[in-house]
N, C-alpha and C positions, 0 to 999 in steps of 0.2 A: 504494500500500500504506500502510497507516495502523497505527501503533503496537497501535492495539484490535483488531486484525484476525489478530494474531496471537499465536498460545498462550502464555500465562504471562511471563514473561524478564521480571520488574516492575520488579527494580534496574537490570537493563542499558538499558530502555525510559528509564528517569528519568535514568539517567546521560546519554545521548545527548540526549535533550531539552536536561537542567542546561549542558549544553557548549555549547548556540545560544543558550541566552536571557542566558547570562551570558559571551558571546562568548569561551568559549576554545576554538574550532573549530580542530583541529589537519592540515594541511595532509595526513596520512598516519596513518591508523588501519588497525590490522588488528583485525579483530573473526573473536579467534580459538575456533571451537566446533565439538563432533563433528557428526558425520551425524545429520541430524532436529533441533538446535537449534535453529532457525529464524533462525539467523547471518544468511543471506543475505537474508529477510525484512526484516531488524533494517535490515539497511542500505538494503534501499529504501525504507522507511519513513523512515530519515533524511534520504535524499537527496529526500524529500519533503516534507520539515520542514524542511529547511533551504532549501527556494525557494518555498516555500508563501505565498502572496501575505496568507495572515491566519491567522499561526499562532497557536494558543492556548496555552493553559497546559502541555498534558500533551497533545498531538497536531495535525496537520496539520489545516487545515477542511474539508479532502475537495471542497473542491465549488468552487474559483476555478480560472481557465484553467490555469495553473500545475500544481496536483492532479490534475485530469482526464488531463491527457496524463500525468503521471509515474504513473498509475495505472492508464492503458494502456501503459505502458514507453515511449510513443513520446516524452517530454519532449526535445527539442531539445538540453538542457544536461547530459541525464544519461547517460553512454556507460557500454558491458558489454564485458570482456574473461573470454572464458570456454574450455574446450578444447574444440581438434573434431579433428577426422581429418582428417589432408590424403587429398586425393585427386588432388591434380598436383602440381604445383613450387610450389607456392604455399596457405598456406591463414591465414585471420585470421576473430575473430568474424563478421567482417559477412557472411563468407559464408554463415550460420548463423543472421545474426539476426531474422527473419519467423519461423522455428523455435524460437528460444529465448524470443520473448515468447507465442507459441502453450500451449509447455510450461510454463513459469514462469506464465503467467496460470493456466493448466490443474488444473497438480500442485503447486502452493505449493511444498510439502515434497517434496522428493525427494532421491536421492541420486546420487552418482558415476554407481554403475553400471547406475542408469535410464537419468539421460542418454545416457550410452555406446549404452546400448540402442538407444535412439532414433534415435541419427542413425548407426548402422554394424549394428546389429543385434547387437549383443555383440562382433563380432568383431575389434574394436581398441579401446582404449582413447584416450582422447583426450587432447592435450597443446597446451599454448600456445606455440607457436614463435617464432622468432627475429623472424616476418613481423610480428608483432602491434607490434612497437616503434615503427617507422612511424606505423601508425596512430594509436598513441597521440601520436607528437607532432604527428601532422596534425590533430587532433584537437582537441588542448589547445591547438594554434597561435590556431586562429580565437577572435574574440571572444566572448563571452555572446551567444546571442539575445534571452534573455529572464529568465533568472533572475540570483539571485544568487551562485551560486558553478555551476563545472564539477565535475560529478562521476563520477567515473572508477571504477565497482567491476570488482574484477577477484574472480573467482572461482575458488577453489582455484591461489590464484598458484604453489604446491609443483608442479604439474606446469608450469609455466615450464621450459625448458630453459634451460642455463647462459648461451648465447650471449643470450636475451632476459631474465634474471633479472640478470644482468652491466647492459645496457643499462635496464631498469626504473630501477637502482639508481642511474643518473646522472641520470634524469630525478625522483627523490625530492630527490636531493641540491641541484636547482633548479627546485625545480616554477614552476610557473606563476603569476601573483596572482589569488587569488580561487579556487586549483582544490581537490580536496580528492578524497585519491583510500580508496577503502573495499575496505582487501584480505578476502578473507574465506577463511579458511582453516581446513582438516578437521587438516592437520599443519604449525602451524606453527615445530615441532622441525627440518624439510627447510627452511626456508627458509636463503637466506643470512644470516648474522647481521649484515653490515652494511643490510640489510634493514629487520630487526627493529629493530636500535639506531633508526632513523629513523623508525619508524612509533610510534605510539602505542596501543601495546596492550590490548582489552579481551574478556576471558575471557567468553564464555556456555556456562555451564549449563546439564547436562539441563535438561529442562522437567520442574518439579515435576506428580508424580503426580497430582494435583486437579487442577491446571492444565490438563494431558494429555485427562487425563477429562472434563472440560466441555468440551474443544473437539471433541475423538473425537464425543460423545454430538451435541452440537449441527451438526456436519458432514455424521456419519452417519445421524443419526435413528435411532442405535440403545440399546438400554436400555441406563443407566448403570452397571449390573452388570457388561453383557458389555465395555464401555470401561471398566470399570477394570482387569481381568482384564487386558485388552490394553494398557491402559496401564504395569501394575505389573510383567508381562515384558518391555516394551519397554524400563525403567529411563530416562525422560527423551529417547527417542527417539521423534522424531514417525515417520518410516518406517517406524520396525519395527512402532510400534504399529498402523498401517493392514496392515501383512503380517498380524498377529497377529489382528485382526480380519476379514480373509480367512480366516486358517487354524482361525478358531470355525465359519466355516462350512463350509468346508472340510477336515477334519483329513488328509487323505492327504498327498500331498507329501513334504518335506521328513521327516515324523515317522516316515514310511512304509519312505526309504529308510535312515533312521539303525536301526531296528529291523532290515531285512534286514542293514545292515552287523555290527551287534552278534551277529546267534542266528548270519552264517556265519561270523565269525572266532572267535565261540565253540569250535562246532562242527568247526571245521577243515574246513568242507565248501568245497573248491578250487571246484567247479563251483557254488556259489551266488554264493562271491567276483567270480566272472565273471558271472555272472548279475547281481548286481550293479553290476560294473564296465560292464555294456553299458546300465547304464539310466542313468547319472550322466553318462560319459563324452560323451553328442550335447548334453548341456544348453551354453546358453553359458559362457564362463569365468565371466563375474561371476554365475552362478545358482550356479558348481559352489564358486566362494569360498564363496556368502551359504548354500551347506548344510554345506560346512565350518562355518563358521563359528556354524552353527545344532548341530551336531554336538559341537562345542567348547562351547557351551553346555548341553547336554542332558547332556555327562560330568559335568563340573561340579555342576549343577545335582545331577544320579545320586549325588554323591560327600556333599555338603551337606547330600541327604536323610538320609543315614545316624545327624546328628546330633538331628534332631528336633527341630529348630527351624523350624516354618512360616512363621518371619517371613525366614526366609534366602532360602528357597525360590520359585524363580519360576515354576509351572508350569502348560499349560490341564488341565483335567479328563483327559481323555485322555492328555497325557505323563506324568499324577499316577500313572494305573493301569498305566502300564510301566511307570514307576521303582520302584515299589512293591514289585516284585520284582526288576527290573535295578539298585537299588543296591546288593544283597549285594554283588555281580561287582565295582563299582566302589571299590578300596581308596586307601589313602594309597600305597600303591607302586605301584599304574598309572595311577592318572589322569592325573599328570605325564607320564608316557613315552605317554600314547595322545594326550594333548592335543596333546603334542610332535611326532609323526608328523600327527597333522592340522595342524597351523600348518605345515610342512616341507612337507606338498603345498599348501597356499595358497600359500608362497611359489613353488614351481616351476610350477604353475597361472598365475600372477600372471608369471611369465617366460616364457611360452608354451612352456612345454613339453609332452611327449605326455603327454595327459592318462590315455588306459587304461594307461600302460607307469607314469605316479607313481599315480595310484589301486589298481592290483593291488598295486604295489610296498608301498604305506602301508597297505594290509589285511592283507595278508602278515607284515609288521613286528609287528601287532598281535595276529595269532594269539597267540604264546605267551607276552602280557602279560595274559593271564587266568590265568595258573597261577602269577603270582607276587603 
């Protein structure tokens, strides 16, 4: 992976460069950014800059023995600690990893609840357990093969459990010489703080709008209109803005079922709510979060129209012409309490619980926050 290769992030691209050529490579970076930032990018791209046999000014040369393999993920020197699903008494990345460079060569940008997809079918989420500790010091035990430093990303270190976040924490405290390890984290507010004090932290940013947009348009080979559209509601998120661009071709989905939720909690019609409730309820968890969440967005956005500012507003053509009359409905006294009942079934969603008994239950709640 090469710095160019990836959308916009120009300051954080030069920082990480300025840190190799002027040798203050720090032994434990977290490179900490939302979903679609292209964090995780950033950092193979680093760890490709930093062993790259003829590195230039502002990027890797793409093309010595070195590059070639860390740009098929198989470099020798460069190891991945990522979540999976146990499925016996035992589970670590490498049971996962011919899959995870499959995906990651694949889907660049993705998120959590892809990968989840991918390797359980939605139906667990995935975490990095106590097993992976091991590894990493078997790992960092042996000598370089061939590069110059051991590089160690771990991705979404927050789902560490305690038992292996505890143990991480001692192998920071005496890493190895030459190793350098690149946490990449969505929440690095969950982490341990003795963690953090030892890593050295650096922030990315959405991906600016234009940025977004040229790489949308030149990925997808689609008009720069309809990537910007998708870019300007995705706000600096590469995944969502690939969703967004689905859903120009696509408009059903998601838009389809926040409409039926709004006309029956209006209406007070019990048997629509269910009607509802039976079409949401087989999707996987992480689809039924990513329409909450697309739902919490749509109130929001319904509430914002109100003031007539098109610069506020983030909407496709189609969500424009239901807002246009669904923002009356949405006031300063209910958006908060509907928003609140969807984040409330995210969280019980999110802890596996019964999905049609918290979905009827958060429609329900919402009926009579239209009459206030």
């Amino acid at each position: 992976m090469l710095f160019s290769d990836i959308a916009g992030q120009q300051s954080v691209k030069e920082h990480l460069v300025r840190t190799v050529r002027e040798g203050r490579v720090s032994h434990a970076q977290l490179l900490a950014g939302g979903e679609g930032t292209g964090s995780l990018l950033l950092a193979l791209a680093y760890a490709q800059y930093l062993n790259c046999l003829n590195p230039g000014e502002t990027d890797a040369c793409g093309i010595c023995s070195s590059c070639v393999k860390a740009a098929k993920l198989v470099h020798p020197d460069i190891h991945f600690v990522f979540p999976v699903v146990k499925e016996g008494n035992r589970a670590v990345s490498d049971d996962r990893i011919k899959e995870w460079r499959l995906f990651l060569l694949e889907q660049k940008y993705f998120s959590a609840g892809q990968w989840f997809e991918h390797i359980s079918g939605g139906k667990k989420a995935g975490m990095i357990y106590a097993d992976e500790s091991p590894e990493i010091l078997r790992k960092l035990s042996m000598k370089n093969y061939e590069g110059k430093y051991k590089v160690m990303i771990i991705w979404l270190p927050e789902r560490m459990n305690d038992t292996g976040a505890n143990k991480l924490l001692k192998i920071l405290e005496e890493p190895p010489a030459n190793t350098v390890f690149l946490l990449v984290s969505e929440n690095p507010q969950t982490l341990l703080a003795t963690i953090l004090s030892r890593s050295q932290q650096l922030s990315v940013p959405p991906i600016d709008t234009e940025d977004l947009t040229r790489a949308l348009s030149a990925r997808f080979t689609v008009p720069e209109a309809e990537a910007r559209v998708a870019a300007r509601l995705a706000r600096g998120n590469y995944v969502k803005a690939v969703g967004n661009l689905d859903a120009t071709r696509d408009q059903s989905g998601f838009f389809d079922l926040f409409g039926l939720l709004m006309r029956s909690t209006y209406s007070r019609k019990i048997f629509e709510i269910q009607k509802w409730v039976d079409m949401v309820a087989p999707l996987s968890r992480d689809k039924m979060k990513a329409f909450i969440d697309y739902s919490v967005g749509m109130l929001r956005e319904s509430y914002m129209y109100n003031f007539r500012q098109p610069d506020l507003v983030f909407l496709t053509p189609l969500e424009e012409s239901f807002v246009q009359k669904f923002s009356a409905f949405i006031t300063e006294k209910n958006v908060e309490p509907m928003v609140g009942e969807l984040q409330l079934a995210y969280a019980h969603i999110e802890q596996n619980g019964n999905a049609r008994i918290i979905l009827f239950d958060m429609a329900i709640k919402m009926v009579p926050m239209f009459n206030t």
